[in-house]
C-alpha positions as CSV (number, residue, x, y, z in Angstrom):
1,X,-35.9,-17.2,-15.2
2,X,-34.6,-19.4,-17.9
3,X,-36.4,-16.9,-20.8
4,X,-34.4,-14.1,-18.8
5,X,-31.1,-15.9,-19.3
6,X,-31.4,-16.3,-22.6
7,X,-32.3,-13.1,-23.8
8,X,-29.2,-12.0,-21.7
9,X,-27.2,-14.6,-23.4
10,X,-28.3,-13.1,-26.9
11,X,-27.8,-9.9,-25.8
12,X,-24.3,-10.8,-25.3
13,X,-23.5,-12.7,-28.0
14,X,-24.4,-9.3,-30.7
15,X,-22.7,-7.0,-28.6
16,X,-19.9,-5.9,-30.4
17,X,-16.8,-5.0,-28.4
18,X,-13.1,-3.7,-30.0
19,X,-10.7,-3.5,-27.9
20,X,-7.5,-0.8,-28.4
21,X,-4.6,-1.6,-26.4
22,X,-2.8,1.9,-25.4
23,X,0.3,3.1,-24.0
24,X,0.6,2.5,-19.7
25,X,-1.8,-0.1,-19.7
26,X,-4.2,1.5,-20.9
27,X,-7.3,0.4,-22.8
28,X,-9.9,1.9,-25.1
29,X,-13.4,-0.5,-25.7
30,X,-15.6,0.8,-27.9
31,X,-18.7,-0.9,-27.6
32,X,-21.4,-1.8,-30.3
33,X,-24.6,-2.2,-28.8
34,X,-27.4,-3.1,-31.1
35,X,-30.8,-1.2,-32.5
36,X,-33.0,-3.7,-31.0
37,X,-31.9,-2.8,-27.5
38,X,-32.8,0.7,-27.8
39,X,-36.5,0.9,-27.7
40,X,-37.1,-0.7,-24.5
41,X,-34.2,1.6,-23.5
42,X,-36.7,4.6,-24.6
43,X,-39.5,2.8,-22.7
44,X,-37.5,2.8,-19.5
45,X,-36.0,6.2,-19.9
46,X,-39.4,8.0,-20.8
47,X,-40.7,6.6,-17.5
48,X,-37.8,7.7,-15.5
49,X,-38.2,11.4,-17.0
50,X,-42.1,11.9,-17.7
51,X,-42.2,12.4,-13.9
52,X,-39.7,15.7,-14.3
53,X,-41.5,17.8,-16.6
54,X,-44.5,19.8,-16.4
55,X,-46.8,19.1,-19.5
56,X,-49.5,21.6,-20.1
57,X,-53.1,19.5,-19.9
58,X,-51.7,17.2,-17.9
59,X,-50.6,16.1,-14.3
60,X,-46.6,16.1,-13.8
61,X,-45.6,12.4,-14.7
62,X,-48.9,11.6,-16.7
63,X,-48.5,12.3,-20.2
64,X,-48.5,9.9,-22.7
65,X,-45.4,9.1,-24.4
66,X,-46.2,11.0,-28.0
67,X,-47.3,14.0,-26.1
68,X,-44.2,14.3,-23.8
69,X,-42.5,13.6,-27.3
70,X,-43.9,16.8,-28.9
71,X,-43.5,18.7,-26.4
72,X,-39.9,17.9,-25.0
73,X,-39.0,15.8,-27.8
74,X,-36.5,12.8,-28.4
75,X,-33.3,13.8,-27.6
76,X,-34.0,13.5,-23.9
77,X,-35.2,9.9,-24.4
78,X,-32.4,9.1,-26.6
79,X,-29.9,10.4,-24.0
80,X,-31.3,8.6,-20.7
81,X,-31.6,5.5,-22.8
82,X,-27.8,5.6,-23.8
83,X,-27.2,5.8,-19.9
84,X,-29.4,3.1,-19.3
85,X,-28.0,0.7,-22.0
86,X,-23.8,1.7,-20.8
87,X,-25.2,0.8,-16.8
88,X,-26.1,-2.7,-18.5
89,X,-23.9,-3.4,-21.6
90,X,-20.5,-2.0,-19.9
91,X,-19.7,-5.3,-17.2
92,X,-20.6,-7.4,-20.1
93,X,-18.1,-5.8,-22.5
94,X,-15.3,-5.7,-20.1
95,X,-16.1,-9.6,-19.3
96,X,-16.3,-10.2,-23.1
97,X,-12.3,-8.3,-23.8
98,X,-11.4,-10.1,-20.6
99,X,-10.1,-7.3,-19.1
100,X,-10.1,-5.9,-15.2
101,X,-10.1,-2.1,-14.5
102,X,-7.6,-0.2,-12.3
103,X,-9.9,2.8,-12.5
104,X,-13.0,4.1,-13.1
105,X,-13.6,4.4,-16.9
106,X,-13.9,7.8,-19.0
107,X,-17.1,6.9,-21.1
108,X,-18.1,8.6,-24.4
109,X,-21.0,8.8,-26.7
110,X,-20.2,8.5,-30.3
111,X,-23.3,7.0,-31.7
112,X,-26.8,7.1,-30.7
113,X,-30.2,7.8,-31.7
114,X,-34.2,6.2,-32.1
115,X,-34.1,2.7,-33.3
116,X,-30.5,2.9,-34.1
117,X,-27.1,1.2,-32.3
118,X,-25.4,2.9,-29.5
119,X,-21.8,3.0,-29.5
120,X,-20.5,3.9,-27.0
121,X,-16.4,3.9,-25.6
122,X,-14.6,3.1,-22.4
123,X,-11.3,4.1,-21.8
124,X,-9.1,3.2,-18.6
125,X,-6.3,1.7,-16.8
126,X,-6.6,-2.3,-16.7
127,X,-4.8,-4.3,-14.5
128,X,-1.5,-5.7,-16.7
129,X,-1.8,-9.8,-17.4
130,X,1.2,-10.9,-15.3
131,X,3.6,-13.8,-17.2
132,X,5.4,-15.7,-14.7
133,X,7.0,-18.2,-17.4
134,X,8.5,-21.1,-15.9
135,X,8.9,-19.5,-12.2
136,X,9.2,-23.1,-10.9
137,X,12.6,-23.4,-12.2
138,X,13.7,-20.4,-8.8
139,X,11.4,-22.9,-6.3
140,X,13.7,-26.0,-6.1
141,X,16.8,-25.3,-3.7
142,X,15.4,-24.4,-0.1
143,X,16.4,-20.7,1.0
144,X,19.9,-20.4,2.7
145,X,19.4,-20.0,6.7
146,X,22.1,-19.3,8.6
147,X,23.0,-20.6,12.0
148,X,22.6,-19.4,15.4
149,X,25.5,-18.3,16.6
150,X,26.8,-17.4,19.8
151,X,27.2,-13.9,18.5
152,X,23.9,-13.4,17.5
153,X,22.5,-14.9,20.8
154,X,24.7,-13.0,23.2
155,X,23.4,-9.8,21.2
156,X,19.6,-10.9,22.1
157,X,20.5,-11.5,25.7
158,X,21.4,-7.5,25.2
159,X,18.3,-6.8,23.8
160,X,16.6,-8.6,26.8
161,X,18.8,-6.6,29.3
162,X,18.2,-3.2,27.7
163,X,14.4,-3.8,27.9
164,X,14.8,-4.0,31.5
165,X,17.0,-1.2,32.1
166,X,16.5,1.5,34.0
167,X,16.4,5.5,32.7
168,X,18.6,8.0,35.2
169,X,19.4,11.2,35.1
170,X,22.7,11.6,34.0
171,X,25.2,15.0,34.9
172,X,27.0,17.6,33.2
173,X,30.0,15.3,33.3
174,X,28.8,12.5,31.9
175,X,29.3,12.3,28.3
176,X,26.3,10.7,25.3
177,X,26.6,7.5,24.6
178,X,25.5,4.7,22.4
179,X,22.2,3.9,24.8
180,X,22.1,7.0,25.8
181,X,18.4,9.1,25.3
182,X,18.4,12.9,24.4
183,X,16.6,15.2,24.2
184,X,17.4,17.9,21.7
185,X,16.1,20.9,19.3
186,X,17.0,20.5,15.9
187,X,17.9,22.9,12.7
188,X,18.6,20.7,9.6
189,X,19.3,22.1,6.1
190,X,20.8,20.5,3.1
191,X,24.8,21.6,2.9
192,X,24.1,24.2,-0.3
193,X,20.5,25.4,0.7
194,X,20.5,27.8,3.5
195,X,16.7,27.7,4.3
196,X,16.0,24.4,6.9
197,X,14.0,22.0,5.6
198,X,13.5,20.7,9.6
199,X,13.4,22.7,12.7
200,X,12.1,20.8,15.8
201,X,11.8,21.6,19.0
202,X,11.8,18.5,21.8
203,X,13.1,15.7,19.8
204,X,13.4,12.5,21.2
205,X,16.5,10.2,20.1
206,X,17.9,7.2,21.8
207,X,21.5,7.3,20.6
208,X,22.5,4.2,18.9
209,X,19.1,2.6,17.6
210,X,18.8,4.4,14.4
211,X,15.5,5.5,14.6
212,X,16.7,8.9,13.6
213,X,19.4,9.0,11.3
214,X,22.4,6.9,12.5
215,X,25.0,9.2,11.3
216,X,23.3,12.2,13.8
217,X,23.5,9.9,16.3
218,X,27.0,8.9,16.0
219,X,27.7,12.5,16.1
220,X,25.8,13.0,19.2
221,X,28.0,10.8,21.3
222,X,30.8,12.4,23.1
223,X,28.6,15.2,23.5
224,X,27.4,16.9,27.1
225,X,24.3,18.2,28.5
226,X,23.9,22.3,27.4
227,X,26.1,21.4,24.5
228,X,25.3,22.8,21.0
229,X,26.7,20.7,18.2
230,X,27.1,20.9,14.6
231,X,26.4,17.5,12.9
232,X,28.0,17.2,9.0
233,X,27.3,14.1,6.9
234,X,25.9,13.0,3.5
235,X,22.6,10.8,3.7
236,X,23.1,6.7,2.8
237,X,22.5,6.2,-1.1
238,X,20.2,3.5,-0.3
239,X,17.7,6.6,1.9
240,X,14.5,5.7,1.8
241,X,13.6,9.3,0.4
242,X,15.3,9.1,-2.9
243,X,15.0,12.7,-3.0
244,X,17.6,12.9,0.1
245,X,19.5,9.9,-0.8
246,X,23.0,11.0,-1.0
247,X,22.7,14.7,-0.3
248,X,24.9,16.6,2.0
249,X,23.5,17.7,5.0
250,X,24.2,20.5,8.5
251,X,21.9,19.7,11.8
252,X,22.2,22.7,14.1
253,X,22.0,20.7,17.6
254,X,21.7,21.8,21.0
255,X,21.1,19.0,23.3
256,X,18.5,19.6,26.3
257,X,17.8,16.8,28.3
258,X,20.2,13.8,28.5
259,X,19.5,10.4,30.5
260,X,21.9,6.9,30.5
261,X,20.4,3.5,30.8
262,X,21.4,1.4,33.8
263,X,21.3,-2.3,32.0
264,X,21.1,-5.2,34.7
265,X,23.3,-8.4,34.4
266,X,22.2,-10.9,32.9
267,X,21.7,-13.4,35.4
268,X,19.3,-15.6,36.4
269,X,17.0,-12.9,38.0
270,X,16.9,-11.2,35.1
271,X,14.9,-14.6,33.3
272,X,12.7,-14.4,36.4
273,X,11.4,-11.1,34.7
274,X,11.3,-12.8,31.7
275,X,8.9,-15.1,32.8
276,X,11.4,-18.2,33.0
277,X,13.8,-20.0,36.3
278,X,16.8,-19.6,34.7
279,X,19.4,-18.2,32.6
280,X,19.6,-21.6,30.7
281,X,15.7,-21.5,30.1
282,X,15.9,-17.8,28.8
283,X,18.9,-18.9,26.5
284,X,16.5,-21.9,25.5
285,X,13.5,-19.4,24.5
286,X,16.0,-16.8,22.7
287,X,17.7,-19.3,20.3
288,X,14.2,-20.6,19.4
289,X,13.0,-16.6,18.3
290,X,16.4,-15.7,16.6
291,X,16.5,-19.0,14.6
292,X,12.7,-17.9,13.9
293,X,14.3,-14.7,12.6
294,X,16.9,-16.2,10.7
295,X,14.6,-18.0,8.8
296,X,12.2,-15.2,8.1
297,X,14.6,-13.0,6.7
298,X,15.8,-15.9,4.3
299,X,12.6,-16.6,3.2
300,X,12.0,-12.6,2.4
301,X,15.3,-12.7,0.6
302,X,14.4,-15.2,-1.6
303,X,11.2,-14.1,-2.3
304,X,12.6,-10.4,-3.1
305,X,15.2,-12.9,-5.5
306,X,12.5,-14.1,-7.6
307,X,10.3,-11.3,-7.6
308,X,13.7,-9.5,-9.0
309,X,14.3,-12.3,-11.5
310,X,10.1,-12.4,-12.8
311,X,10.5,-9.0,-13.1
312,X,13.2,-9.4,-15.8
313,X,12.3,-11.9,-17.1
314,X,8.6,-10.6,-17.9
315,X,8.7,-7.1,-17.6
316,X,5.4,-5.3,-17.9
317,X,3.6,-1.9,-17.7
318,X,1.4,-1.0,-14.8
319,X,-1.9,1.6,-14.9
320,X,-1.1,4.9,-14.1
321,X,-4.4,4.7,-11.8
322,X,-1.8,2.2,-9.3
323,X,1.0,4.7,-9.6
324,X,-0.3,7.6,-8.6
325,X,-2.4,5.6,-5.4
326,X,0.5,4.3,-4.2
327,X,2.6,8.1,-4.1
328,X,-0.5,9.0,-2.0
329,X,0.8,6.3,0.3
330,X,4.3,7.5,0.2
331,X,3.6,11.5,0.3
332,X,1.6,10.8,3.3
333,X,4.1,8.3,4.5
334,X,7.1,11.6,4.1
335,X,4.7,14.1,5.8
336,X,4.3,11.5,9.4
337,X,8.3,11.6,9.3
338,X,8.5,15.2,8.7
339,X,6.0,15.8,12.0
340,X,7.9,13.7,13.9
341,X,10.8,15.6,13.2
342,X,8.5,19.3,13.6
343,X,8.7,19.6,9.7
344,X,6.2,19.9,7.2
345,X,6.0,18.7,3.6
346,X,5.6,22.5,2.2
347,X,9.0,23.4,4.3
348,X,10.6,20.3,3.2
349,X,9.7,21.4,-0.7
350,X,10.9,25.2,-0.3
351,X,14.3,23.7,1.5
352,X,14.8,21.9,-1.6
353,X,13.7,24.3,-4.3
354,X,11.0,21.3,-5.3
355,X,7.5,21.4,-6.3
356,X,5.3,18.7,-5.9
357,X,4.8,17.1,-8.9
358,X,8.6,17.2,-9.1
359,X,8.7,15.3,-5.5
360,X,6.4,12.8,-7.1
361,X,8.6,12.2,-10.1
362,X,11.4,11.5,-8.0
363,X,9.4,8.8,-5.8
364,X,7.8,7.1,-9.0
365,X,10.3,4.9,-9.5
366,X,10.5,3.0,-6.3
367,X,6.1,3.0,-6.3
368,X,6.6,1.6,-9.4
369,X,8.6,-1.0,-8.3
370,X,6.2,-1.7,-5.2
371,X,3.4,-2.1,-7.4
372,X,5.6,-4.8,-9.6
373,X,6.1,-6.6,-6.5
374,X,2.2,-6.8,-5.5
375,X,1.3,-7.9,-8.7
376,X,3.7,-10.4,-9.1
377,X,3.1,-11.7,-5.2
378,X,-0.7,-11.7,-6.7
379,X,0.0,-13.6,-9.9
380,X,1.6,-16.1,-8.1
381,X,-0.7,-17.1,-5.6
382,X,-3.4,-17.6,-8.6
383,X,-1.2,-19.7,-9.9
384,X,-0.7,-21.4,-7.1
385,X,-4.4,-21.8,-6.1
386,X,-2.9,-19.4,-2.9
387,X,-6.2,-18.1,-1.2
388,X,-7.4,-17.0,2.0
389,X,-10.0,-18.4,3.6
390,X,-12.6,-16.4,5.6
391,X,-11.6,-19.3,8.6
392,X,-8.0,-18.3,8.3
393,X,-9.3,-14.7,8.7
394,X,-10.8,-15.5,11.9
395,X,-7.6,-17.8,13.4
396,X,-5.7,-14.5,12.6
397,X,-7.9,-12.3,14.9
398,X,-8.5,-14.8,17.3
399,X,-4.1,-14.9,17.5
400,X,-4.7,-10.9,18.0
401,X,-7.3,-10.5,20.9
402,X,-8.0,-14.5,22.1
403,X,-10.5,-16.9,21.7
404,X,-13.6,-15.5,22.6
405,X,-16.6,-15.5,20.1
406,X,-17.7,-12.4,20.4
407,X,-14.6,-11.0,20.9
408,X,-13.2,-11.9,17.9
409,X,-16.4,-10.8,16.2
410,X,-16.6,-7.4,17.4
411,X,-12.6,-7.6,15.9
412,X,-14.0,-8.7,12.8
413,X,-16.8,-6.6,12.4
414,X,-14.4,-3.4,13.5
415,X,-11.8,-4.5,10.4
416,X,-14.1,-4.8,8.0
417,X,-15.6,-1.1,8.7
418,X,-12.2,0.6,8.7
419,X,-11.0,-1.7,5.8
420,X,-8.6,-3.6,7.8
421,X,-9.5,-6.7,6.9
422,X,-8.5,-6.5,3.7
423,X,-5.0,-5.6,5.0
424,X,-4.7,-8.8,7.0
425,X,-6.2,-10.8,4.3
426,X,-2.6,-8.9,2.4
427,X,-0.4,-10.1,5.2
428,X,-1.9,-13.7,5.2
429,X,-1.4,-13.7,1.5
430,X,1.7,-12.9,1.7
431,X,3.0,-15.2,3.9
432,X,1.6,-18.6,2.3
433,X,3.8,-17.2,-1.2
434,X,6.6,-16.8,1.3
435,X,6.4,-20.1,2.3
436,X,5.5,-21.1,-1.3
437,X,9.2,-19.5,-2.6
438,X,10.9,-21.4,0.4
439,X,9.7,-25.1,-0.6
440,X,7.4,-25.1,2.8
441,X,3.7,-26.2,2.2
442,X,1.1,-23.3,2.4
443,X,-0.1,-22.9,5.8
């Protein structure tokens, strides 16, 4: 064993690596490997192909070496080997020019032959070295938390209330309201387009709660059962979709079904459904989650405050590899809202005169930006000494689906086949550099 680490060691030491640094963090090794390493390459590649060839005189795979040389010749042999020598010599030149890749590499033959070097070259997206400069400096003042107020609890008893309301039919009479739930077909088209980019049939909105587009919605109250309406407003500049961000838009509306919500008081027999005696209890239990809340959101602030600041400060190029994985996300991300609405990503392209890699163009920036932000999160839990244990892994579980042993390792085992784990091992991440950015220990 020791003999084998040595000759790996030498091995390593004469390999000869250059490494180009290209535009997009991108990076071109071209690798030196030397003469000496090529005949045992030969060996092992004329016993991987002796086996393939039918040599007159003798059985397949049992010709000697020169004969299977005269009769096939080198090249062959020279051209295995090279494979054989990149499978070895590529990990070690990437560990010798220190470098991680983002992608798998695009690997060319320049130089290769009996008894002589191979050279061979690599060329990919690496992962960028991240410089977080003196990031300690942003760490000292604790994030800004507001108070509970009054306000903000009366607005969670609310919440409480609506969760125990009840759904009732309402009349012809009664007009939408905020809390009201429709049903409606929709017909949406950007104002100077006149093909729709969404048409759907049976859409569900609960009028008020934004989960459509809050400026439908406010158009929607007032309205009556039977009623067709025709919505006019520009989408927010801050729109998710930067592609809709801003644009004018017409919803054809006609509204179907239309339901009010009976909310009860909010008494003491409402904390009885809540689990609690009282009213005073319940209020007890809310002003513990929303100061919970309060505090979460300032600690995501000031972690998107000195993400922003690094980012200035440091600025850096990311692989093109990490780009175009992350507009994957988003594409598929557009086309689950488009469904939902009874859209497609092909009608939402011929609404808006677009092609796709035009689309993608237009959501490069913010993936861009998203990638920044992981990187960054990354760099600063290595610097940190921020991991996450394979114990914390299964506290996290065990929070999800209780205490049991087994059940938590059927969880486990389920993750890690569907890649989940990784996800939560993200989310764990995450929150120790959230509480890293807010002066808290790690948890």
């Amino acid at each position: 064993m020791q003999v084998q680490e040595q000759e790996q060691g030498a091995a390593q030491e004469s390999l000869a690596v250059q490494v180009d640094r290209l535009p997009k963090a991108m990076v071109r090794l071209t690798v030196s490997v030397p003469a000496a390493e090529m005949g045992p390459a030969m060996g092992q590649a004329f016993r991987k192909l002796v086996a393939r060839y039918n040599i007159p005189g003798f059985r397949r795979g049992k010709a000697p070496r020169h004969v299977f040389e005269r009769f096939v010749g080198t090249g062959p042999l020279v051209e295995e080997a090279a494979r054989i020598l990149i499978e070895k010599f590529y990990p070690q030149a990437l560990e010798q020019a220190d470098v991680v890749p983002a992608q798998d590499p695009r690997l060319q033959i320049t130089e290769a032959g009996v008894d002589e070097p191979l050279v061979f070259t690599a060329e990919m997206g690496v992962m960028p070295t991240v410089e977080l400069g003196d990031y300690r400096q942003w760490l000292d003042a604790p994030p800004d938390v507001p108070e509970v107020t009054e306000e903000l609890l009366a607005e969670e008893r609310r919440q409480v209330a609506m969760r125990h309301a009840e759904w009732v039919v309402a009349s012809e009479e009664d007009p939408i309201e905020a809390g009201s739930r429709v049903v409606v077909d929709l017909v949406g088209r950007l104002e100077d387009d006149p093909e729709p980019f969404v048409d759907a049939e049976d859409h569900v909105i609960e009028v008020g709660q934004g989960a459509t587009l809050e400026p439908l919605e406010a158009q929607l109250i007032g309205g009556h059962l039977g009623e067709n309406l025709t919505a006019r407003f520009s989408y927010p500049p801050d729109y998710p979709d930067a592609s809709l961000a801003g644009q004018p838009a017409i919803f054809e509306v006609k509204i179907k079904e239309h339901k009010r919500r009976v909310i009860p008081e909010i008494d003491d027999e409402l904390a009885r459904a809540e689990g609690v005696d009282s009213l005073e209890e319940l209020d007890a239990r809310l002003e513990t989650t929303v100061a919970e809340r309060l505090e979460h959101e300032a600690k995501q602030k000031r972690l998107a405050e000195l993400l922003g600041k690094l980012k200035e400060a440091a600025p850096f190029e990311i692989p093109e590899a990490l780009t175009q994985h992350e507009l994957v996300h988003r594409v598929s991300d557009m086309q689950r809202t488009l469904g939902q609405l009874g859209a497609d990503l092909d009608q939402y392209l011929r609404a808006r005169a677009l092609t796709l890699p035009a689309l993608l163009e237009e959501l490069r920036p913010a993936a861009e930006d998203r990638i920044r932000d992981d990187l960054l999160v990354h760099a600063l839990a290595k610097a940190e000494n921020i991991t996450v244990t394979d114990e914390e892994l299964e506290a996290y579980v065990a929070q999800q689906v209780g205490d049991d042993p087994k059940q938590v390792a059927e969880a486990l085992a389920a993750m890690r086949k569907s890649d989940d784990i990784e996800a939560a091992r993200e989310s764990l991440l995450m929150d120790k550099v959230v509480h890293l950015v807010s002066g808290s220990p790690s948890a």
